[in-house]
C-alpha positions as CSV (number, residue, x, y, z in Angstrom):
1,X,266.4,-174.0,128.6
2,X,269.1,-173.5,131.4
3,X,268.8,-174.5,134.7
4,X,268.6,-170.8,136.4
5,X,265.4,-170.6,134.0
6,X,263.5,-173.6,135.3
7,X,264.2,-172.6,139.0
8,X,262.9,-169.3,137.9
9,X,259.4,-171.1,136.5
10,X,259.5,-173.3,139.4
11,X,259.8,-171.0,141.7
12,X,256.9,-168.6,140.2
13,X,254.9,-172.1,140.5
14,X,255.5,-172.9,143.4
15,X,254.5,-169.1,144.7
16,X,250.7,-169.7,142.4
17,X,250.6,-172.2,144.5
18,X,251.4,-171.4,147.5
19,X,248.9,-168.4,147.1
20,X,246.0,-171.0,145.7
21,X,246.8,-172.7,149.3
22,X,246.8,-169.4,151.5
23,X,243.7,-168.8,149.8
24,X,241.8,-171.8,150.1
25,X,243.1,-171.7,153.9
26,X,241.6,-168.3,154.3
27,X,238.2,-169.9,152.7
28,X,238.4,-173.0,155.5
29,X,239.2,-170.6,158.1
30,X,236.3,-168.3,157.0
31,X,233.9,-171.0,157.1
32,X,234.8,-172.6,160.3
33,X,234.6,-169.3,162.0
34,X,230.9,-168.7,161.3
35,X,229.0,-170.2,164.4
36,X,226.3,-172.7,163.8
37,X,224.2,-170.8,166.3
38,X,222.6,-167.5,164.9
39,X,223.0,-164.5,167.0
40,X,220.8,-162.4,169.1
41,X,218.9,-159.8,167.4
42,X,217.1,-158.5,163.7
43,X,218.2,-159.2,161.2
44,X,217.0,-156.6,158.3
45,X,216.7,-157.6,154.6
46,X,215.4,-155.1,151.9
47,X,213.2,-156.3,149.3
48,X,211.1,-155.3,146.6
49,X,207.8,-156.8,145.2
50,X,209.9,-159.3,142.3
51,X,208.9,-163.2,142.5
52,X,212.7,-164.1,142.3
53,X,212.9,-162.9,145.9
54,X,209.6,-165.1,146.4
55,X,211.1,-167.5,148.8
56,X,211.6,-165.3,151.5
57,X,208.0,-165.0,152.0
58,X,207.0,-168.7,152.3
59,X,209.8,-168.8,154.8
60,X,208.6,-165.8,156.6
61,X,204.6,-167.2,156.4
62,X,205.7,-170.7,157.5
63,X,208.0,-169.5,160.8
64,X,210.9,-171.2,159.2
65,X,213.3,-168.1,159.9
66,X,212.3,-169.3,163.4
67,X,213.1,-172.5,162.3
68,X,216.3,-171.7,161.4
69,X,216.9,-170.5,165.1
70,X,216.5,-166.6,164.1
71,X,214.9,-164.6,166.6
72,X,213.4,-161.7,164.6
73,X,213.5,-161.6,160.3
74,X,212.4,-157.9,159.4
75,X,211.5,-157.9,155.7
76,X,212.0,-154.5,154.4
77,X,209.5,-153.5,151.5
78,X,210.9,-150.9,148.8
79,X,209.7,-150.3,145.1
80,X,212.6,-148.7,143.6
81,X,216.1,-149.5,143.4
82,X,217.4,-146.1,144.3
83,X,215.6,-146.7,147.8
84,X,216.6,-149.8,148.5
85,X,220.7,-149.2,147.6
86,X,220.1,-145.5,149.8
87,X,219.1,-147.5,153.1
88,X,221.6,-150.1,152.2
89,X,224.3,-147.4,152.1
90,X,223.2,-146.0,155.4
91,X,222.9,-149.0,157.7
92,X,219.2,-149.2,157.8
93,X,220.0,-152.6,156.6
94,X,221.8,-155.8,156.9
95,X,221.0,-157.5,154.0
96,X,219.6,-156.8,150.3
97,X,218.5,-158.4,147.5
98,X,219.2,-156.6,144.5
99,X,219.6,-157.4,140.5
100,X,223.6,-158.6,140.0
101,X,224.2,-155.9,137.7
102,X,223.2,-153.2,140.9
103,X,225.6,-154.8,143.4
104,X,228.5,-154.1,140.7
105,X,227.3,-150.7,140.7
106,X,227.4,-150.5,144.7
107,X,230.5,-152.2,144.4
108,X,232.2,-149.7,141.4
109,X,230.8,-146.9,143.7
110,X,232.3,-147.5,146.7
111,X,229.4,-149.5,148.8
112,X,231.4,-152.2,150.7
113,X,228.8,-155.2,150.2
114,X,229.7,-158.8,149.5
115,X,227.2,-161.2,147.0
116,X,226.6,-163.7,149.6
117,X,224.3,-165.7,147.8
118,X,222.4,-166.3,143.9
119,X,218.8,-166.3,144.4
120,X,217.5,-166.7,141.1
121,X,217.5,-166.3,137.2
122,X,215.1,-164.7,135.1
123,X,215.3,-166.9,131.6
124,X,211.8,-166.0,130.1
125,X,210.5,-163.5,132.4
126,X,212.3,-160.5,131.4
127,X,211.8,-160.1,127.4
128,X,211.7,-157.4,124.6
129,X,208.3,-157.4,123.0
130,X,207.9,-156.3,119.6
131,X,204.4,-156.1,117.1
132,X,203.9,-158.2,113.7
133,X,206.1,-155.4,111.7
134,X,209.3,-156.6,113.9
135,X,211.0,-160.0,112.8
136,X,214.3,-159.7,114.5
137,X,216.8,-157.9,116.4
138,X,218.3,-156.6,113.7
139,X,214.8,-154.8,112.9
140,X,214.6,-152.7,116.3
141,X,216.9,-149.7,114.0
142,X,215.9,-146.7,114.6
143,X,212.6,-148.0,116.3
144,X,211.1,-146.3,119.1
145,X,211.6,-148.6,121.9
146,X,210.1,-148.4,125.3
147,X,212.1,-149.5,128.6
148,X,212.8,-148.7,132.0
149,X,216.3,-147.3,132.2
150,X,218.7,-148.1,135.2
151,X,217.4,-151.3,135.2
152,X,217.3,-155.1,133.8
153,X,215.2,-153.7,130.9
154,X,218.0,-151.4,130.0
155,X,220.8,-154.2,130.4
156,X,218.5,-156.8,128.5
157,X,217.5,-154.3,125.5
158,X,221.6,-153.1,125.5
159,X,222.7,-156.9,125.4
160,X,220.2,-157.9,122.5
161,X,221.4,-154.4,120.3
162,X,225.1,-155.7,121.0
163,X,224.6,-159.0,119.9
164,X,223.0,-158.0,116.6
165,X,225.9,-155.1,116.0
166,X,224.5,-152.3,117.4
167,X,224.1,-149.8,120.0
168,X,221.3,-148.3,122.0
169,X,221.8,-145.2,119.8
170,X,220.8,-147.2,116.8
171,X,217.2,-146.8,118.9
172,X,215.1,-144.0,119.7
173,X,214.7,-144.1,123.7
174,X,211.1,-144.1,125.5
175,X,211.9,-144.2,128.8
176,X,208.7,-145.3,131.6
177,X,208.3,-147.5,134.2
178,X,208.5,-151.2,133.2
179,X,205.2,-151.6,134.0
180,X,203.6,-149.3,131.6
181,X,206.1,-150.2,129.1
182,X,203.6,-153.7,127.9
183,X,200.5,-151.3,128.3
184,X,202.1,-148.3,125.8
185,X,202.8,-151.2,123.1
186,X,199.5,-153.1,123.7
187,X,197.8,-148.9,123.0
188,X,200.3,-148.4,119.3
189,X,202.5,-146.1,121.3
190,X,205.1,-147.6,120.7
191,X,206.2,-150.4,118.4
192,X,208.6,-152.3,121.1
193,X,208.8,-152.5,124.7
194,X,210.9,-154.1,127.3
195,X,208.9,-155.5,130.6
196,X,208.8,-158.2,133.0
197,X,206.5,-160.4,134.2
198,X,203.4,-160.3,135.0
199,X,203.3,-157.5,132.2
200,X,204.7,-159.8,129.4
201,X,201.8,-162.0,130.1
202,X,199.5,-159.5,130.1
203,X,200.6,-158.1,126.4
204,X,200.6,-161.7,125.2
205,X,197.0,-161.9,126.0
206,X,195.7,-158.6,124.9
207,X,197.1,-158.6,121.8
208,X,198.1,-161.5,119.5
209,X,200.1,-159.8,117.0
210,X,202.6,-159.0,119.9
211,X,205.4,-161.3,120.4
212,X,208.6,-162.4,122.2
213,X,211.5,-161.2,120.5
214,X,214.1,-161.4,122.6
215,X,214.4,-162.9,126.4
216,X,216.8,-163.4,129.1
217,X,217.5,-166.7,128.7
218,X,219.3,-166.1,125.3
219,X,222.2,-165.8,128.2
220,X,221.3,-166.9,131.3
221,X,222.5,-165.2,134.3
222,X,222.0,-161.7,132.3
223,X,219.4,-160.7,134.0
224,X,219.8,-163.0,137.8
225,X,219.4,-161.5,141.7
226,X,221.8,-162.1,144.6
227,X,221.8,-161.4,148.2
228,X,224.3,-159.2,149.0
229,X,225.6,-158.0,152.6
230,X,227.5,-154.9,154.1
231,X,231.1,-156.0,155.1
232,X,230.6,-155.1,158.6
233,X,227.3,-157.3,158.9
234,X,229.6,-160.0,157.4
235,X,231.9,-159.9,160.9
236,X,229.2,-158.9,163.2
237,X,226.1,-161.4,162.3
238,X,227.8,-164.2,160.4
239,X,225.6,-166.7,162.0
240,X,223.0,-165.2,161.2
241,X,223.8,-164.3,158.0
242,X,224.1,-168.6,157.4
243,X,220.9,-168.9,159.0
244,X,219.2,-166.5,156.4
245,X,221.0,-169.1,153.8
246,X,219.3,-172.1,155.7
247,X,215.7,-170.7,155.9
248,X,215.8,-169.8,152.0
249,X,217.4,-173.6,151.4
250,X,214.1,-174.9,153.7
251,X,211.3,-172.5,152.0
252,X,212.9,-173.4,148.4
253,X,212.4,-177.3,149.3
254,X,209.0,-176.5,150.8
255,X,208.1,-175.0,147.4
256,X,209.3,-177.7,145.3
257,X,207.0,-180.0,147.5
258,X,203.8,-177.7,147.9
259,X,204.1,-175.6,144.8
260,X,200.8,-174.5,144.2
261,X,200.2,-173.3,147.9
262,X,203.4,-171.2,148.1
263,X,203.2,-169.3,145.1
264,X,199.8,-168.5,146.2
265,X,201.6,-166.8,149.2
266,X,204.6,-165.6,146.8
267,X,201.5,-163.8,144.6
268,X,200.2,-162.4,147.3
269,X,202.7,-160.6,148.8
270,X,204.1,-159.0,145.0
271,X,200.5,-157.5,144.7
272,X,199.3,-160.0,142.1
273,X,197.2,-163.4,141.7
274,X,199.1,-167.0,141.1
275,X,196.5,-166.8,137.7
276,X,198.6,-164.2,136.7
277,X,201.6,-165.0,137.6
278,X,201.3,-168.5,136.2
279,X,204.0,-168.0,133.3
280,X,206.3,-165.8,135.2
281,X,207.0,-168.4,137.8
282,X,208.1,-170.4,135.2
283,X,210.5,-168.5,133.7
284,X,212.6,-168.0,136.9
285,X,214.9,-170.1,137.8
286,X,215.5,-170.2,141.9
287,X,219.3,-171.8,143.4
288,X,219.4,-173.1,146.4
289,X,222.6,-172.7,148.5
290,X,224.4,-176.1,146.7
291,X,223.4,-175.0,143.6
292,X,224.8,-171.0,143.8
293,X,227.9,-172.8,145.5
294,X,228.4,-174.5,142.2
295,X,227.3,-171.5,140.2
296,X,230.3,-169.6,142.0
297,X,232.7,-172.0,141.4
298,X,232.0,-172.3,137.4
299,X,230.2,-170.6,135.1
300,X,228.5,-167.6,137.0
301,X,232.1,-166.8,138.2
302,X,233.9,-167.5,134.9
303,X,231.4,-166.2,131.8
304,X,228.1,-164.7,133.7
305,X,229.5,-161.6,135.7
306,X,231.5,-161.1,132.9
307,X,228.6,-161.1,130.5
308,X,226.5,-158.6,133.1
309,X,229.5,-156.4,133.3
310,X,229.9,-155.7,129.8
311,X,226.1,-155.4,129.3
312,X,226.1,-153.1,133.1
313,X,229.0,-151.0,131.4
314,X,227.5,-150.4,127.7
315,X,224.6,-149.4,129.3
316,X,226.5,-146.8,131.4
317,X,224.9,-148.1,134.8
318,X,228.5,-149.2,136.0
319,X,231.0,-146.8,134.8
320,X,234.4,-149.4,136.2
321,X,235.1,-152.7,136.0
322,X,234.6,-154.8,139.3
323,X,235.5,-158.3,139.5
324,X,233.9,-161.6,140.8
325,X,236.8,-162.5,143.1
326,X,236.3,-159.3,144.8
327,X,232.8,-158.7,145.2
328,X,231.6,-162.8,145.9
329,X,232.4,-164.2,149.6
330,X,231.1,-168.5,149.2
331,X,231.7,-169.1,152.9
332,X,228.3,-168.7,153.9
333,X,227.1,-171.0,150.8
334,X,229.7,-173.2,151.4
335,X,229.3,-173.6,154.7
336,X,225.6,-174.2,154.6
337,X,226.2,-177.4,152.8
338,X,229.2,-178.4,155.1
């Protein structure tokens, strides 16, 4: 190797480099900007009636948004997706906490929102159900399968099908509400259905011939939730926007030490009894704002978004690729545990 070759490496080194460091500069710089001191004003979050999003509502039933030093938390209900991503787009609100795989498709469709924070994984509380006749994956063939499409239940049935070497035209489609999707295969309407919890708990019990074939945690992250926030929110409320992170850090260690107590008030306000609820809560997975720090910086960065993606694309939900880079801003998680 000649000399005029290793000045030409060097020098593309020493440019990686130098664009690591302007980088991680911009990061520092990003983080010191945001002032410790919230400012004055709402702050409005959408979200919709799914435990994962559970520890806003201990925060908002035990004043710890006040705590936090936020004047006024406005928790915006919604019950479908399409609602919630509408009054995102329009400025109705700040904040959002949606399923990953939906803020690549606000991303991929031109919504300018940043993933501020991971609020939770689902690892056995999203699942594909099947009756005694279904063994395996590789079984579901031309099976009539009921699902919720446009949603984790069509990202989770499209994931397992890949996996076992097919498609979701190897299926015959029964599209309904997740909800009524446990309920049709507990009735013989169908012979597999994809659901959620409390509904996966509620099959279980009505009907001991159904099992779990397939759930979320296979890969976790698949099916996960993050907080995401317009761009413009990001320069006009950033103290706020880390004061959001703190009061979800404070109700998350309040519900490690009183459990019981705030998944009574979690139950509640999703429409349902902790009895019920009893399993669900224990397949999700909640991060504080250490833990999606170090998510970001490994493996939800390097293999998870990638896994969604492909899953989010197959199942024709997000129609261009988006990456992780792009869409997640850490400042506000990093700065929360500065």
């Amino acid at each position: 190797m000649n000399y005029k070759s290793i000045s030409k490496q060097f020098s593309r080194a020493a440019i990686a480099l130098g664009i690591v460091g302007i980088l991680a500069s911009a990061q520092a710089n990003a983080q010191d900007q945001i002032p410790s001191k919230p400012e004055p004003g709402t702050f409005k979050i959408g979200i919709e009636p799914w435990l994962g999003y559970g520890q806003w509502h201990v925060a908002a039933s035990k004043d710890l948004f006040k705590k936090a030093g936020l004047e006024d938390v406005e928790l915006v209900n919604f019950s479908e997706d399409k609602d919630i991503n509408a009054a995102l787009a329009s400025g109705q609100l700040d904040a959002a906490n949606i399923a990953t795989h939906t803020a690549m498709a606000m991303v991929a469709a031109g919504l300018p929102v940043k993933i501020v924070s991971l609020l939770d994984f689902s690892l056995k509380a999203d699942a594909i159900l099947a009756g005694s006749d279904i063994k395996s994956v590789a079984d579901l063939k031309g099976k009539n399968i009921a699902f919720e499409e446009g949603t984790t239940s069509d990202i989770l049935l499209n994931y397992a099908l890949a996996s076992n070497g097919m498609t979701i035209d190897d299926i015959v489609r029964v599209p309904m509400p997740a909800a009524d999707a446990g309920t049709a295969l507990i009735a013989g309407r169908v012979p597999v259905a994809v659901t959620y919890e409390p509904y996966i708990s509620t099959a279980l019990a009505q009907d001991k011939n159904i099992k779990l074939l397939f759930e979320a945690g296979k890969d976790p992250g698949l099916v996960s939730d993050v907080l995401v926030v317009r761009e413009e929110v990001l320069k006009q409320k950033p103290g706020q926007i880390l004061a959001m992170i703190k009061a979800w850090d404070m109700a998350l260690a309040d519900y490690k030490a009183n459990t019981e107590e705030d998944r009574t008030i979690i139950s509640k306000a999703v429409g349902a009894s902790p009895d019920d609820l009893k399993t669900a809560f224990d397949g999700v997975q909640y991060y504080s704002s250490a833990e999606a720090a170090k998510a970001f910086a490994g493996d939800f960065k390097t293999k998870t978004f990638a896994d969604v993606l492909k899953a989010a694309k197959t199942a024709g939900l997000v129609t261009q690729d988006v990456s992780a880079d792009s869409m997640i801003d850490t400042s506000f998680v990093d700065a929360a545990n500065k």
